[in-house]
N, C-alpha and C positions, 0 to 999 in steps of 0.2 A: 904650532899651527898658525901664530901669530905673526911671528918673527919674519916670515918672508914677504910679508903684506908692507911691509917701512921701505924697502925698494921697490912695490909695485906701485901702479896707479892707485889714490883715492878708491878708487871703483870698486878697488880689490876686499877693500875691508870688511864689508859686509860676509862675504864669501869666507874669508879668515875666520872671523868671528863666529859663522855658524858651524864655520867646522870646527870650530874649540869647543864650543859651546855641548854642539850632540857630543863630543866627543866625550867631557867631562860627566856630561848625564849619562851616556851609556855606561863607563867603569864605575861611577861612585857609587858608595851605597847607600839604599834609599829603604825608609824614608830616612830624610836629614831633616829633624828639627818636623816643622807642618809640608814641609813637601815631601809629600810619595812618590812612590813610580808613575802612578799614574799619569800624577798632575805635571812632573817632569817630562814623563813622553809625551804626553798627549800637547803638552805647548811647545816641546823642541818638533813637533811632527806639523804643526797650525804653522812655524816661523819659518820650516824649509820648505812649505808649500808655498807662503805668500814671497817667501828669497826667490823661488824657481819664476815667479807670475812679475816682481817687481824690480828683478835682477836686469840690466841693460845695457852691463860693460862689455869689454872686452869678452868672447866667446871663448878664447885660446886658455885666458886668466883660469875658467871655470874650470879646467883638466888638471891645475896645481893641487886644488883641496875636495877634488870629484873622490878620489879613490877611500880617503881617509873619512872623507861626510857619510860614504857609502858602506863603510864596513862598519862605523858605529849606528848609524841606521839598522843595519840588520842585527846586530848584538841587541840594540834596544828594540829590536821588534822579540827577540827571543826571551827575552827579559820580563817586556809585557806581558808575553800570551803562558810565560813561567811562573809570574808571581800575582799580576796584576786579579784581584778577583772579581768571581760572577756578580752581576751580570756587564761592570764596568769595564771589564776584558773584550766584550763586545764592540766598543764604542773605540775605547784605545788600542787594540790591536789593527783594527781596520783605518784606523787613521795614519798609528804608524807604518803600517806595509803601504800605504798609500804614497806618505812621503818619500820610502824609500823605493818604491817601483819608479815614479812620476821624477828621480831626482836628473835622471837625464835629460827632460825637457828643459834644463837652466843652459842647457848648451846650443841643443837642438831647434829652439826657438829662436833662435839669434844668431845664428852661426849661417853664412851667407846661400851653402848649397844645401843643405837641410831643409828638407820641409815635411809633410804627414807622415810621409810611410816610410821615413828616416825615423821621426818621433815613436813611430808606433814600434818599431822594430825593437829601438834602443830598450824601450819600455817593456818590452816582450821578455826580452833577454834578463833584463835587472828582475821580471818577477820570477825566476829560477833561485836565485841565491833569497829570495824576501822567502819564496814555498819553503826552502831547507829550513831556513831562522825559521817561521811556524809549524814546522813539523818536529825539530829538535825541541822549541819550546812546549809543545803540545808532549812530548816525549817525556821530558823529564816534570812537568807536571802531574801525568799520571803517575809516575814515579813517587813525586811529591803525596800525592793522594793515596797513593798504596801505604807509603810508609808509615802517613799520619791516621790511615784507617791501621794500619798494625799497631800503631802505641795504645791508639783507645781500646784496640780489642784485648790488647797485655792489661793495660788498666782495668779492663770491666772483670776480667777475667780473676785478678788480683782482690779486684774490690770483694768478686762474691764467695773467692776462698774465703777473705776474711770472715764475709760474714758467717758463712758454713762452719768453720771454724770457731767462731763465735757460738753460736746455736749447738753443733753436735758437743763442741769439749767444753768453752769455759762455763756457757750455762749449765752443763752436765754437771761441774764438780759446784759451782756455787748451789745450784738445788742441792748438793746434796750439804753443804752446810746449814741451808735451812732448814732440811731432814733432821739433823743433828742436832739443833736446837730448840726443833718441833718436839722430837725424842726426850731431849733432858727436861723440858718444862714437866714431864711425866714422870719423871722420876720422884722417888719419894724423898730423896737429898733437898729436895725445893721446900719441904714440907717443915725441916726444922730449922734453928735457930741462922737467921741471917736469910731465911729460903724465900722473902719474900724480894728481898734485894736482887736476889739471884734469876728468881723468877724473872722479876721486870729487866733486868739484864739479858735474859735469851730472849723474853719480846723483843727488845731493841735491835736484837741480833736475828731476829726471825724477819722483822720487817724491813731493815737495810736492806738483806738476802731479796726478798720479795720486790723492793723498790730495785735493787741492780738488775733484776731480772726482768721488771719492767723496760728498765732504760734500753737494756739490752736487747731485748723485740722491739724496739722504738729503732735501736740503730741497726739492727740485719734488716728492717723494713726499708729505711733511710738508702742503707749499702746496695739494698736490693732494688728498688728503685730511683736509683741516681740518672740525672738529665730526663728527670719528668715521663720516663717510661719502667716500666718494670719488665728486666733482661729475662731473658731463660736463663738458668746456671749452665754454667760447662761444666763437662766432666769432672770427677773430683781426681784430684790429683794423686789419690791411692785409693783403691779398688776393694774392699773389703770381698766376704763372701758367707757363706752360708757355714763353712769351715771353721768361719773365727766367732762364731755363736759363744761355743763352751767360755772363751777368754772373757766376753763380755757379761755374761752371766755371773761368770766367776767376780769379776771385776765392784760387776752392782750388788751382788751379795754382799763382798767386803765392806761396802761402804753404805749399808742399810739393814733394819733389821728384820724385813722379811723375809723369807723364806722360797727361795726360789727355786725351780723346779725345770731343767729342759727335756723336752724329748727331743730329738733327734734321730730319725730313719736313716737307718743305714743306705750307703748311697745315695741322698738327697742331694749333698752337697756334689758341688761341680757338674750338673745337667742342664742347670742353666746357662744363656750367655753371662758375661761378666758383670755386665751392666745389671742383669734383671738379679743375679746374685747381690750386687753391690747395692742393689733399691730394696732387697730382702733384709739386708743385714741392717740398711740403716733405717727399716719401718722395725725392728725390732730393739732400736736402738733410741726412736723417737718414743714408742712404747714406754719403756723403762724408763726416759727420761719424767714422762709425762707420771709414770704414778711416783714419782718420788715426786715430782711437784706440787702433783693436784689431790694425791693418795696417801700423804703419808704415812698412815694407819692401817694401809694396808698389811693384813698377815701375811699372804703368799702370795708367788705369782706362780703361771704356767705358763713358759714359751714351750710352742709347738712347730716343728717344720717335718713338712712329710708328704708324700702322694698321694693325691686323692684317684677316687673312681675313674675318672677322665684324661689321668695321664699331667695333672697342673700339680706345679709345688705349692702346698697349703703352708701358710707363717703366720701362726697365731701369738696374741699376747693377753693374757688373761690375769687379774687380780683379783682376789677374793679376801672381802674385810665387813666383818659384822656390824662396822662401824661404817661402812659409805653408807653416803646421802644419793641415792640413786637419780632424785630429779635435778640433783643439783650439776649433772655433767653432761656436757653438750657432746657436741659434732668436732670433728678434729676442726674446721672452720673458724669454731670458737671455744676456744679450748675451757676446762674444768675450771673452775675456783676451786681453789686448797683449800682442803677440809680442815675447819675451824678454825677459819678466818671469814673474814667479811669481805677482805678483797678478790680485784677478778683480774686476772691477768690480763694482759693487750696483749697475747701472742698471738699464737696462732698459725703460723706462715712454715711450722716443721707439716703436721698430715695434710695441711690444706695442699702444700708443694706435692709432699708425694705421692697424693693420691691425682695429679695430675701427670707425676712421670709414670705411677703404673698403669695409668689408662694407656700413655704412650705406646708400656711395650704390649697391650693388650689385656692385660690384668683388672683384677679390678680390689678397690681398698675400702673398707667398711667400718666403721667404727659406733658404738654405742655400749648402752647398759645391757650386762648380762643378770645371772639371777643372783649371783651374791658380790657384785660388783661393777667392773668394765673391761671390754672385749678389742680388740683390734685385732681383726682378722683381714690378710689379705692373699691372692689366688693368681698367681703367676701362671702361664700358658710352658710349658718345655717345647723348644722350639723341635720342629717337626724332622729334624736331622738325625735327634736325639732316637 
């Protein structure tokens, strides 16, 4: 851009120089070091306005470096209104399309048959190709925003598997070490020689349990409300249903030493849609979690799914132990303190959730003290197809 300006006039140099100049601004990438896009177009767009107002050579000169000042004019106008963000997009796109509309008058001002409605014309034309640069960069901006509103939504979506994940399995299986250790402090092995070492041993191991399990509603809450809002969950990524009951009964029986109990009505399962199936299995699954955490002592339990009077799937979960402390258990909101302990868990955030996804699909979720223990019942709608 430079090299032809050493045989032209003095005159010429300015004119060289700003077509190097946009030229290097509009390809290079920005920011370099403390200068951004911004600040690079918005002061190559201030220097081709005052070149076009304070330019006074040769008119002819101006058509050597017009075509070249002009195409990166328009690249860095597509650039701006590409990258440049709100609300400073405002300020530096309209300056650059200015420069590059307005860049004809460095000729048209000077040049001896020219005069208004030459200017106006020239100017007319150049803002055709400045529309395309703001319509392409407006283009792949949105583009930009779609994509970068898709990563966050993979991420939120990722964050609150984990935390689900979190809450439904590994809390699942650490409560149940703390079962385990609640369990053995009963034993009558504790009782003889070395049983008291042993003893304070499953405390240690009862309370860890208790303290991860804290930490751990600490971080599905954290998961769950990341960027200062608390998300809806997305769908879960595998659909349980009213079908895979037996497995999970079977499951918690293994790994506890109550006594568990399903009923199951024939054809209950699959009349719901999937979802309100998949919000049945996992309020019978926050159930069970919750008496192995807050019940240890519990003798038995009773899950129930079945049809009531009015056509709704009924999904109960019931515990019965000679040993609960009936005033001592809350609202799913705030969940139980483990019986025979002093501590109170921070969770909370399993029936408080689902009893606002059952209200969703019209349902409704209920939980409190029954007469030899605690009750979680909830009452699905069968959609009207059925």
């Amino acid at each position: 851009m430079i090299a032809p300006a050493v045989v032209a006039p003095p005159s010429s140099y300015p004119l060289a120089v700003m077509a190097a100049l946009t030229l290097a601004v509009s390809i290079l990438a920005r920011p370099s070091g403390r200068v951004t896009l911004d600040r690079a177009a918005g002061g190559v767009a201030v220097l081709s306005l005052a070149a076009d107002i304070g330019y006074f050579g040769p008119p002819g000169l101006v058509i050597l470096w017009y075509p070249f000042e002009t195409a990166a004019l328009i690249v860095l106008l597509a650039r701006a209104v590409r990258h440049v963000p709100v609300p400073r997009v405002g300020v530096i796109g309209p300056l650059t399309g200015a420069a590059a509309t307005l860049l004809p008058l460095r000729f048209t001002l000077h040049a001896p048959d020219t005069g208004l409605q030459e200017s106006v014309f020239v100017c007319s034309l150049a803002l055709i190709p400045a529309g395309c640069a703001v319509g392409v960069g407006l283009y792949l901006r949105s583009l930009d925003n779609r994509r970068a509103h898709a990563v966050a939504l993979a991420r939120r979506e990722q964050r609150l598997e984990v935390a689900r994940d979190l809450h439904d399995f590994v809390a699942h299986e650490v409560t149940g070490i703390v079962l385990e250790a609640q369990a053995a402090q009963l034993s009558e092995d504790t009782g003889s020689a070395g049983g008291e070492e042993h003893r304070a041993l499953l405390q240690r191991i009862e309370k860890a349990g208790l303290r991860a399990l804290d930490s751990m509603d600490q971080t599905v809450t954290a998961l769950r409300e990341a960027e200062g809002r608390r998300w809806d969950e997305p769908p879960p990524t595998r659909l349980y249903g009213l079908a895979d009951l037996p497995e999970l009964v079977d499951r918690f029986s293994s790994m506890g030493a109550a006594e568990v109990a399903l009923s199951l009505e024939a054809e209950t399962a699959g009349i719901l849609s999937r979802e309100a199936e998949d919000t049945a299995y996992r309020v019978v699954l926050e159930s069970l979690t919750n008496i192995r955490r807050h019940a240890p002592r519990a003798d038995r339990v009773q899950v129930l799914a079945g049809r009531t009077a009015d056509r709704s799937v009924e999904v109960s979960v019931a515990d019965h132990s000679d040993h609960s402390d009936h005033s001592s258990r809350q609202t799913p909101a705030a969940p139980r303190p483990p019986v025979g302990t002093g501590r109170r868990s921070h969770g909370g955030t399993g029936l408080a959730g689902l009893t606002e996804r059952v209200s969703a699909l019209g349902g409704t979720l209920e939980a409190g003290p029954s007469q030899h223990g605690w009750r979680v019942r909830c009452l699905l709608p069968v959609p009207a197809i059925r």
